[in-house]
N, C-alpha and C positions, 0 to 999 in steps of 0.2 A: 542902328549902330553899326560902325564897321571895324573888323577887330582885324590884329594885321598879325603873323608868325612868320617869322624871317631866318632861313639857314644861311649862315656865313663860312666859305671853304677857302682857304688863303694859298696863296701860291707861290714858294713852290712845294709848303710848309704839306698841305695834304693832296697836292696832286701835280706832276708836271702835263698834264692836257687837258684838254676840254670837258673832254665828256667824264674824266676821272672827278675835274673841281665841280661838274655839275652835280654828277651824283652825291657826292659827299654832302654838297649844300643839300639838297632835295634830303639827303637821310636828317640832317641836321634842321633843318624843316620842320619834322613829321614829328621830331623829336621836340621842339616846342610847341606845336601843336597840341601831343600827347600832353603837356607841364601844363597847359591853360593857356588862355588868353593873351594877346599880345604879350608875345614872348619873343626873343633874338637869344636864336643858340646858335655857340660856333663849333663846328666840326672836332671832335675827337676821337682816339682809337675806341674810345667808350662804346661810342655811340655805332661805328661801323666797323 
C-alpha cells in the first residue's frame, strides 16, 4: 500500500520566500502525518 501526507504553504498568504513557504509546507506536512493517513493539511498560525 502507499499512503501519501501532503503540506500545502500558499504565497504570499504564509511566506514571501523560499525557504519560509518550504518550511511552513514541511510543518504542515508533519501535521497530517501526526492526524493519520493520507491526509492534505494547509499551513496555519496553528500549526507554526
Amino acid at each position: 500500500n502507499i499512503s501519501c501526507s501532503i503540506g500545502i504553504a500558499l504565497y504570499p498568504e504564509h511566506g514571501e520566500d523560499e525557504q519560509t513557504l518550504m518550511k511552513h509546507a514541511d510543518a504542515a506536512m508533519y501535521q497530517a502525518k501526526n492526524e493519520g493517513l493520507n491526509r492534505i493539511k494547509l499551513f496555519s498560525a496553528e500549526i507554526g
